[in-house]
N, C-alpha and C positions, 0 to 999 in steps of 0.2 A: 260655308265652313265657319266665317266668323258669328254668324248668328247661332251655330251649335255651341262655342265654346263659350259665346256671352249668356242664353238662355240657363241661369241657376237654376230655373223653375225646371226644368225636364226630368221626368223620372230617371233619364241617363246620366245625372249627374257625375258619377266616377266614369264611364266611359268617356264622355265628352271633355272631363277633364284630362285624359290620359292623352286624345287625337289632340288637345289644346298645347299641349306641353312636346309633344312630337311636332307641330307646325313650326310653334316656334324656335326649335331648335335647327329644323328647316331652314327657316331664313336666315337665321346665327351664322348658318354652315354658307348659304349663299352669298353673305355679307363679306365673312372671311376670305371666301374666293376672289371675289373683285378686288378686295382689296388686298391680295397676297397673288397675283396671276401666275398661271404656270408656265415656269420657265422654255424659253426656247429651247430645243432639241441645239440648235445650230451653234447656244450660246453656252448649252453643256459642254459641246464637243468643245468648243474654243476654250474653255476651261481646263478639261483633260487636259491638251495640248500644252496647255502655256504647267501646270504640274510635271508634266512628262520632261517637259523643256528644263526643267527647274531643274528637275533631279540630277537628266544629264550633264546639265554644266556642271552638278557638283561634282559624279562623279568624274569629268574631263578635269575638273579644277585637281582634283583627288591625285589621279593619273599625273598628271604635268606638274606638281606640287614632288610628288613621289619622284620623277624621273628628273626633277631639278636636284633632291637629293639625293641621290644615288650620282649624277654629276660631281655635287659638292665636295663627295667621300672620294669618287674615283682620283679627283685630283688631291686629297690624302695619302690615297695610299701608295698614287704614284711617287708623292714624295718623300716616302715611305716614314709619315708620323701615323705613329700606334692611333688605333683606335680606343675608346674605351667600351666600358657597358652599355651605357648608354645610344651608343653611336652604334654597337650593334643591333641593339631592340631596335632603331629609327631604320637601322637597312634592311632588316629583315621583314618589319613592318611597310617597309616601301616596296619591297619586292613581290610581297603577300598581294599588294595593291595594282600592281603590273601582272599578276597573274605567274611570274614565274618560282614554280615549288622548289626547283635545286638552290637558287641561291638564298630565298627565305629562311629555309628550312636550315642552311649551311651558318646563316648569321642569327640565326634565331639558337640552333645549338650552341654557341659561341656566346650567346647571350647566358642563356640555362646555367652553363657551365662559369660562369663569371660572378651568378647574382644568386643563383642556386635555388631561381624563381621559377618553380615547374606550371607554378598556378596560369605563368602566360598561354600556355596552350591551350587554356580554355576561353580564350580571347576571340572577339566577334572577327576579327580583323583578319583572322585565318580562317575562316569559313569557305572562302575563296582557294584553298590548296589542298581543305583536310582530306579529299578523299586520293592525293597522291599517297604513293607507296612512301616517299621520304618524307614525308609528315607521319603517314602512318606510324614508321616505325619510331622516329619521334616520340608518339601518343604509348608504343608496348614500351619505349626501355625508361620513360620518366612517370608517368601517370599513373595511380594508383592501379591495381585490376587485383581480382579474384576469383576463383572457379573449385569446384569440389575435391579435388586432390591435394588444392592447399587450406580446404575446411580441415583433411580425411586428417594431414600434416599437422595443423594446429590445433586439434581434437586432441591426436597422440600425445601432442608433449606436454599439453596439460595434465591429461592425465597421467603420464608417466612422472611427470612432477608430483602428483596427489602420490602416486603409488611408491614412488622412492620414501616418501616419508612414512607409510603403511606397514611397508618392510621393516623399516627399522624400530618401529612397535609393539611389534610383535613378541611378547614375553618365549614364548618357549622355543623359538629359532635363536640362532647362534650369532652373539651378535656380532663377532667380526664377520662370518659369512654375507650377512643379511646385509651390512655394512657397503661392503666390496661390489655389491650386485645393485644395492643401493644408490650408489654413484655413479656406480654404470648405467644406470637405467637414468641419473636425474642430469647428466651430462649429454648423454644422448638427447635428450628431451630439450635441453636449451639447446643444443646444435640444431634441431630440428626448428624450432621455433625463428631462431637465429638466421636458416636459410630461408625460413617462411618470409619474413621480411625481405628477403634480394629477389624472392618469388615476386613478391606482389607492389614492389617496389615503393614500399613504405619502410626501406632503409633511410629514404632522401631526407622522410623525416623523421627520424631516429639517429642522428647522428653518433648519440654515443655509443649503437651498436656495432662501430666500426670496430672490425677485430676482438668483436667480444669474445665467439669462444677459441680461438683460435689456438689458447695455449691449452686447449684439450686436449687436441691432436694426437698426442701419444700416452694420452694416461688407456685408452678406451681400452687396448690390447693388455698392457699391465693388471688393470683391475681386474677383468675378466679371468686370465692368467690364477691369479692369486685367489679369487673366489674358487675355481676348481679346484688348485691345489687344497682348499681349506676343505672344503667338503667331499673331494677323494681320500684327502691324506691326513685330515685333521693336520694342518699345517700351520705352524708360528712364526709369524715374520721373523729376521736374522737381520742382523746392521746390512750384510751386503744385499738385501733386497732391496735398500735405498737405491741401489746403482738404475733400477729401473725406471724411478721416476727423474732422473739426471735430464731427461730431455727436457722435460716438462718443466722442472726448474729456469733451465736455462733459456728455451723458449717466453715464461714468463718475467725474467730478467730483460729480454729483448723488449718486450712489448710493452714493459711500465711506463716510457716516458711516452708514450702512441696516447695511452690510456688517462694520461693527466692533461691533454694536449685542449685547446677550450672545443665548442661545439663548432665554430664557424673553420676553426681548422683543420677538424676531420671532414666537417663539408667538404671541403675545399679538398682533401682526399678524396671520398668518395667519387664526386663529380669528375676527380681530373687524375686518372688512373696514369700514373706514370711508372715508368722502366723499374723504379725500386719496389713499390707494389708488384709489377707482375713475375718478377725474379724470386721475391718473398715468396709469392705465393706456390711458383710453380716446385721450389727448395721443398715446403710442406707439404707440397702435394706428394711428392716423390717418398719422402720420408716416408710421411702419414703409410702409404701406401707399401710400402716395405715392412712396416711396421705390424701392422694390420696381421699381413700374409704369414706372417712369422711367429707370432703369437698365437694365430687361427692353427697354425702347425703341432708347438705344444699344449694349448688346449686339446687337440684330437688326442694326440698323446697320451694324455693322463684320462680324458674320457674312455677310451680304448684299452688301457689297462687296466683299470677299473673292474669293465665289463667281464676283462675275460678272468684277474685274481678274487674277483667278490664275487660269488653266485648268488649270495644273499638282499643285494639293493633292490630295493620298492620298487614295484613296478611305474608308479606313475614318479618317485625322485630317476629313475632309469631313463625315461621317457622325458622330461625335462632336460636334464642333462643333455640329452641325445638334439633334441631340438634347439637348445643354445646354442650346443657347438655347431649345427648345421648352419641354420640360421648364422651367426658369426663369419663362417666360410664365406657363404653366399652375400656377405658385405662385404667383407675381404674381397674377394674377386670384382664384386660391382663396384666399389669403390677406385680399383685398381684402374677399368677401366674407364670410369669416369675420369681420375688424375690423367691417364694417357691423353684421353682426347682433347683433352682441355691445353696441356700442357703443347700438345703438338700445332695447337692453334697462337698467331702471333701474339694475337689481342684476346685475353679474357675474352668469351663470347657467352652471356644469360641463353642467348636463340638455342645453344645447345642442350634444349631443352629434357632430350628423352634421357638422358644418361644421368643429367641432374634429378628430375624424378626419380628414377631407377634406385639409385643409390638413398634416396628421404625416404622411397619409401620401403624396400627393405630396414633402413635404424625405425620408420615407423612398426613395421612388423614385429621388429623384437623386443618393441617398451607397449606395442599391444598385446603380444604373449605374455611377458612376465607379468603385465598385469592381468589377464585373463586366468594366468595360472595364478596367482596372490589368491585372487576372488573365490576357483573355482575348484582349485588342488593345492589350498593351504599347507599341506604335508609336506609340499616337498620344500619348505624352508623350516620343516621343524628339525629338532638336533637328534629326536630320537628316529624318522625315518632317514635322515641324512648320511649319520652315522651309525646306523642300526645300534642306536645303545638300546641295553635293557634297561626298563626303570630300575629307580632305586633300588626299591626292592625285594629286584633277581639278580644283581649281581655281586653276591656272594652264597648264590643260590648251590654252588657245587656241581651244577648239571652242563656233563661237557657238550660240545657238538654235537659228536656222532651220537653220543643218547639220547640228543633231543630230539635228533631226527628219527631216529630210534619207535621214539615214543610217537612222534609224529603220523610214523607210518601205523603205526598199532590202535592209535586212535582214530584214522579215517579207515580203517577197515571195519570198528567197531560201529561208526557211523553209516558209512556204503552198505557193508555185508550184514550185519546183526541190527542195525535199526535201532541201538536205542535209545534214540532220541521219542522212539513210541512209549516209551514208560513216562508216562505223565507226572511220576516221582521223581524222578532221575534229579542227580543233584551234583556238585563238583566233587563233594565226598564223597556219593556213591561211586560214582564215574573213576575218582581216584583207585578206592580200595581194589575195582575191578583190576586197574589195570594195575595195580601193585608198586603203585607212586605215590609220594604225597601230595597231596589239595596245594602245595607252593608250587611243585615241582611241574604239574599238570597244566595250572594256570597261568606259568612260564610257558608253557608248550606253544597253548593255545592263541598266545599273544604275538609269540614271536612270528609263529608260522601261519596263521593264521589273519591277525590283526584286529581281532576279535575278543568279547570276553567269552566267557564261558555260557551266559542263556543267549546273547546274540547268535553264536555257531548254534547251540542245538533249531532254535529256533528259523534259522537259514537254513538245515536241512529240515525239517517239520514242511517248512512252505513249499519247500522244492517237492517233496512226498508227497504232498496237497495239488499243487499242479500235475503231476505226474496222475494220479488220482481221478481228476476230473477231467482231463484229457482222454483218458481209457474211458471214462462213462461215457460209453455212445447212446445209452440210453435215455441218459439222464435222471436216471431213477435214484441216484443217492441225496439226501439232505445236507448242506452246506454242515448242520450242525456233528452228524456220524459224522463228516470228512473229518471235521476239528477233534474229536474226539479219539477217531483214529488213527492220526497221526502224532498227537501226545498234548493234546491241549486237554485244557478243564473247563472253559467257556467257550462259548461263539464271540464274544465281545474280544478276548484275547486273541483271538483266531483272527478277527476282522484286521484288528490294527497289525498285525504283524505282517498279516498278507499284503494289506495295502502300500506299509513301509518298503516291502521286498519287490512288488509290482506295480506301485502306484493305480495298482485297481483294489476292489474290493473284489471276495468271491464273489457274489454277485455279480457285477460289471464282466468281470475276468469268463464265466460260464456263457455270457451272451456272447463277447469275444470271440470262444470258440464257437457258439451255434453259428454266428457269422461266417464263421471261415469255413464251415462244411458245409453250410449254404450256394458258397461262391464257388466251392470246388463242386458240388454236387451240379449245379446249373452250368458248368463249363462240361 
């Protein structure tokens, strides 16, 4: 071997140098052994052992340390000197260490409530208890948590916050309506948000949202109140309508000096819910809840006459309407019963979980309607479908009721029965002269009953004539372009857009449509 890797001469020069450099790393590795021998098996174990030993005495030393202080305190309390904060972290931390959960957990609450230091429960020191049930719940009534009902919760009142400001931008709504409804919806919205924090227990750190909205309470059924009467009744506040918001005054006269009070002392609230908190609270509950029922009553009220002295309200302000005041009810009553249960329990209890929900998320239901309906049926906060005004100007157009209906019915006959909307001429003056009215008087017609102008209506019956049309071709022998022609158009280009507007198909699309569907009937 050593005569390979000395030989340079050998045609194997890189081979021989490769086994050269492999030997001697060989004996490197041999060198190292001897002089690093491997350890005894006997003298590892004896190692473990004396580590194993180590640990345990500490933690005996841990245990008998712990159980000296928990001695120290006993004879404290026997002679009955208070304890402080401190002195409860150190018992509860020693009982953590003794294994027992009732009295750690008893002086560790004790501690929380003193220091307003929720961060200890994430301490190494309690690892040893966390999985009792009174640590447990410990961990639900201090420590942050979240889940998607209080996403669905803090979603709503954001955006019901976005949407109270939406409302009241809107130029052609009414602005004390929009106002009234606007409040309603942006108070709801903080109460929601409000509760969202005692959800998720990031009130502890929030201290100034103690009693923040609390002196809401009785505007919610007021506003609400006063919005219907404005857009039933066209209605203008009076001096004695102040009498309504009397509580709401008075309640916030109550809670000014709460409200100035520093952060460590509504801590200090929060954490240590005493006799005047839970009397305060259950007085509003009771209220609120009375309140609620009683407004939800005149509201139906004035919705319900409404219905039955106007035949003339928008289908979809009708339907609005209709859905407020339900909706409203339907927290009235859940709210009712949430105050009962509550109030019938000694201690404020959060565990009562389902009726708390119940109640966030119906006020969530009704600030995602109104915003749904902002987005979706902007109408129903304009002043002209709210209040059936006519524009400017038709109202001194001369044309009474019953003529307009009059006319109404004289011009869907001309439309249904006579067709013609197929004269490809047809115009608001012709249309007029026919029917022996003038072009204001017609275009008033059209508008009021309708909601319509004058080539939108023709053109809604043209399409509907067009469907009807290519429905009956079971052959399919007609050209998209005759249909347009024959039901009062002058292009196929004007044909296309209108049809699409009215059916979001094109003819095209709309004729496969039905080959489809007499396909599927044919094959069944």
């Amino acid at each position: 071997m050593i005569y390979l890797i000395l030989d340079y001469n050998s045609n194997n020069l890189p081979l021989m140098k490769s086994v050269g450099v492999i030997y001697i790393l060989f004996l490197f590795a041999n060198i190292l052994c001897y002089a690093n021998p491997k350890p005894n098996l006997d003298d590892k174990f004896e190692f473990n052992n004396v580590l194993v030993d180590s640990i345990f005495e500490s933690q005996q030393q841990l245990i008998e340390k712990s159980k000296n202080v928990i001695e120290q305190y006993d004879v404290l309390i026997k002679n009955g000197i208070p304890l402080d904060t401190k002195d409860h972290k150190r018992l509860a931390e020693s009982y953590a260490h003794l294994g027992d959960p009732q009295k750690a957990t008893l002086y560790l609450e004790y501690y929380i409530k003193e220091s307003f230091d929720t961060n200890i429960l994430y301490s190494d020191v309690f690892k040893k208890i966390d999985y009792y049930s009174s640590f447990q719940i410990l961990e639900k009534t201090y420590l942050p948590k979240i889940n998607s009902w209080i996403l669905l919760f803090i979603f709503s009142g954001v955006i019901g916050i976005f949407i109270s400001i939406i409302i009241n931008l809107r130029k052609k709504g009414d602005s004390l309506a929009n106002l009234l409804i606007g409040l309603f919806v942006l108070f709801h919205s903080f109460f929601i948000l409000h509760l969202s924090l005692y959800l998720t227990n990031y009130v502890y750190h929030v201290p100034h949202s103690f009693w923040a909205t609390i002196t809401f309470s009785f505007l919610y059924g007021p506003l609400l109140y006063f919005y219907f009467k404005r857009i039933a009744q066209g209605y203008t506040f009076k001096r004695k309508d102040v009498l309504h918001f009397v509580p709401t005054l008075l309640l916030l006269i109550y809670f000014i000096p709460t409200y100035f009070l520093p952060a460590e002392a509504k801590l200090n609230k929060i954490f240590n819910i005493d006799s005047s908190y839970i009397n305060t609270l259950y007085a509003i509950l009771f209220f609120k809840a009375i309140s609620l029922i009683t407004y939800s009553f005149f509201i139906y009220k004035i919705y319900t006459k409404r219905v039955k002295t106007n035949t003339k309200v928008d289908k979809q302000v009708y339907l609005w309407q209709r859905n407020i005041a339900y909706l409203n009810i339907v927290y009235a009553l859940t709210y009712s019963v949430y105050a009962f249960i509550i109030a019938s329990n000694v201690v404020f209890d959060r565990s009562k979980s389902v009726m708390v929900y119940s109640q966030v998320f119906v006020l969530a239901l009704i600030v995602l309607y109104v915003a749904y309906t902002a987005y979706v049926q902007p109408r129903v906060f304009s002043k002209k479908y709210l209040f059936n005004e006519l524009p400017i100007k038709y109202q001194k157009s001369g044309l009474t009721e019953g003529y307009s209906f009059e006319l109404k019915e004289q011009l869907i006959k001309l439309l249904k029965e006579e067709k013609v909307f197929k004269d490809n001429s047809i115009s608001l003056n012709s249309l007029s002269d026919r029917m022996g009215v003038t072009r204001h008087n017609l275009s008033q017609v059209i508008n009021e009953h309708f909601a319509l102008n004058f080539f939108n209506l023709i053109n809604k019956y043209r399409i509907q004539e067009a469907q009807e049309i290519l429905r009956n071709d079971l052959n399919q022998n007609l050209n998209i372009i005759d249909v347009a022609y024959d039901v009062g158009f002058n292009n196929k280009v004007t044909f296309n857009k209108a049809f699409k507007e009215a059916t979001n198909l094109t003819p095209t699309q709309y004729i496969k449509s039905l080959r489809a569907a007499t396909l599927r009937v044919n094959f069944k």
